[in-house]
N, C-alpha and C positions, 0 to 999 in steps of 0.2 A: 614393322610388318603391316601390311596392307589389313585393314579391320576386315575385309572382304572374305576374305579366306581364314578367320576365326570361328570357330564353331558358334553358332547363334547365341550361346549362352553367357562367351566371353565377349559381348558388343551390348550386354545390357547392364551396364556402368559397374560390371567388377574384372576390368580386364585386370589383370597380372594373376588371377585365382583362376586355377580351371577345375571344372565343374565334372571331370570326370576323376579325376585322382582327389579331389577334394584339395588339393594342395597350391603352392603356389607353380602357375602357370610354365611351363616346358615350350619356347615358342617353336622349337625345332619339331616337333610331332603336329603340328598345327600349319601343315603345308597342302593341306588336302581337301576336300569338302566338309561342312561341316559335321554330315554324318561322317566322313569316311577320316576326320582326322579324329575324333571322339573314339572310335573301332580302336584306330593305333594306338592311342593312347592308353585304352581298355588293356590292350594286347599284351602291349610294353610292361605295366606296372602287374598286371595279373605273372607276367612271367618272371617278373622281379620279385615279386610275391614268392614263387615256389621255389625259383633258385635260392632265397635264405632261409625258406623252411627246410629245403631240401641238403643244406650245404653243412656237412662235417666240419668239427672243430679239434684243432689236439691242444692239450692242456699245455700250460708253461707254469711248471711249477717253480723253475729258478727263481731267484732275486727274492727271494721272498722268504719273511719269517714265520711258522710256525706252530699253532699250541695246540695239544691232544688234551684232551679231555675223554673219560669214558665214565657211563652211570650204571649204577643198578638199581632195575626199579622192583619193590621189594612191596608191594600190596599185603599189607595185613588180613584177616579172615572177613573181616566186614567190609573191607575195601576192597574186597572181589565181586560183591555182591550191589555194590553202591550203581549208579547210573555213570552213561557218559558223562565227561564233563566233569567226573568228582576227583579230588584228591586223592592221591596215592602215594603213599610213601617210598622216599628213593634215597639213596646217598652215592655222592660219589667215591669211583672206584679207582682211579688214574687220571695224574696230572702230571704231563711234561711237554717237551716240545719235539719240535717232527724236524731232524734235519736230511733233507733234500738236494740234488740235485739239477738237472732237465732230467724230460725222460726223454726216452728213445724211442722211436717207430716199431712196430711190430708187424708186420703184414701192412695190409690197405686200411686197414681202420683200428688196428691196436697200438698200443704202448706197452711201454715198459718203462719201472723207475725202481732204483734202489735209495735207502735212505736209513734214518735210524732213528728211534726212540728213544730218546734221554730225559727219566726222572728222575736223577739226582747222580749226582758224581759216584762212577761206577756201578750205577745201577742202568743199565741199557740193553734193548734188544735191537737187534737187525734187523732191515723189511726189505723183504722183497715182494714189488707189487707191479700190477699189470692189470690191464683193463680196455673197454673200446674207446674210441673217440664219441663226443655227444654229436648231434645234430640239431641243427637249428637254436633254438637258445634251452636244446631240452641238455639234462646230464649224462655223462660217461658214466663208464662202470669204474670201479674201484676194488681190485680182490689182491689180498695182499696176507704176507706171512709175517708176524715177528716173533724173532726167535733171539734167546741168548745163546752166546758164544764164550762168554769168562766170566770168570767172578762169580756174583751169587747169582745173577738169572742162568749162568750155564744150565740147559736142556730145557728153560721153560720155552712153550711154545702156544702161540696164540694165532686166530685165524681171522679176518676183518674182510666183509663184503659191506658193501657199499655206493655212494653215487658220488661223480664230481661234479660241484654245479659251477658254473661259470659266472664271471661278472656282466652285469649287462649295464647299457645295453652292448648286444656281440659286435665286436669287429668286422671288418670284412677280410680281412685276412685270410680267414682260414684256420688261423687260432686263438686262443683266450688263456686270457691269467686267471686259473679256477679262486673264488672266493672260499668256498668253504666245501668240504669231505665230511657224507656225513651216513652211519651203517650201524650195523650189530657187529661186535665185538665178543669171541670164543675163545673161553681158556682152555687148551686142548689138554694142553702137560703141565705140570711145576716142575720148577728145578731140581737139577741132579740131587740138590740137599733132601728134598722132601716132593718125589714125583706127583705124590697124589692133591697136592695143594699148590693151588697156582699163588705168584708173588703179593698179592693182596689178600690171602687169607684166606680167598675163598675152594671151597673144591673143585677140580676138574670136572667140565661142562658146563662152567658158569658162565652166561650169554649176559651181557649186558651192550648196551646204545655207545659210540662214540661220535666224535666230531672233531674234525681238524681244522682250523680257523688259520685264515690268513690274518696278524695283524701288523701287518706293515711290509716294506721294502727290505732287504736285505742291505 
């Protein structure tokens, strides 16, 4: 390209770098004066800019394995009173793993996925969950049921809101393989054996934190 027609900033010895995108140099936007190729260029990447902040993602939860984890954080009487930043006492509440599917489209901007909780051979609940797509590299929603159906979880029921955050950085696609799911956890019911105590012991209305991790491929 004729140095002629490069904006004045790329002929003061760092041609291949342009000085408007800060990046390396685009020579096809640089056909114009040197104010009026500088503009396009401004134009171009400003609007590249809001088309990926502006651009929906749907989750791909296939191929992928895994682990639920849930806590309860349990502040003793002095450790209510303590400052940010202090220790609090917690133990965990559930540990198993998430088996999944894909999900399915819902409308313009939802999903839907079914899947299952398994903490230990024949101890499992059923999920049905649903939520928006994220935007930009921000997260989707996450609001999901699990419920047993046999055995000893029969009639417990539990309620999971939450966010899916994706991996970055995003695709251009249009979709992303979420990394990790992560919400508040509600024991609504216990099982048919014992309604008022949910399968960890604790009573109904117990809220504790969860987290679904992806570790690995399927």
């Amino acid at each position: 390209m004729n140095d002629d027609v490069r904006p004045a900033l790329c002929r003061r010895g760092i041609q291949g770098f342009c000085p408007a995108l800060q990046m390396k140099c685009i020579p096809t936007f640089c056909q114009l004066s040197a104010a009026g190729a500088l503009t396009q260029v401004k134009i171009v990447f400003s609007y590249l800019l809001v088309m990926n902040a502006s651009r929906s993602w749907f989750p791909l939860f296939e191929f992928q394995d895994w682990q639920y984890q849930s806590y309860l954080i349990l502040p003793k009487s002095e450790e209510k009173e303590a400052p940010p930043a202090s220790v609090v006492t917690a133990k965990k509440w559930a540990k198993g793993s998430f088996n999944c599917g894909q999900a399915f489209k819902e409308g313009d901007e939802g999903y839907t996925l079914g899947g299952k909780l398994v903490f230990r051979e024949g101890v499992e609940l059923e999920v049905d969950a649903r939520g928006l797509k994220g935007v930009g590299d921000q997260p989707g929603t996450f609001e999901a049921a699990g419920y047993g159906t046999q055995g000893p979880t029969k009639g417990a029921l539990y309620k999971l809101s939450g966010w899916v955050f994706p991996r970055l950085p995003m695709p251009t696609t249009g979709a992303s393989r979420p990394l990790i799911i992560k919400g508040a956890v509600w024991a609504v019911n216990g099982p048919d054996s014992n309604p008022a105590i949910e399968l960890g012991g604790s009573p109904n209305g117990t809220v504790g934190i969860f987290e679904i991790v992806s570790i690995g491929d399927a």
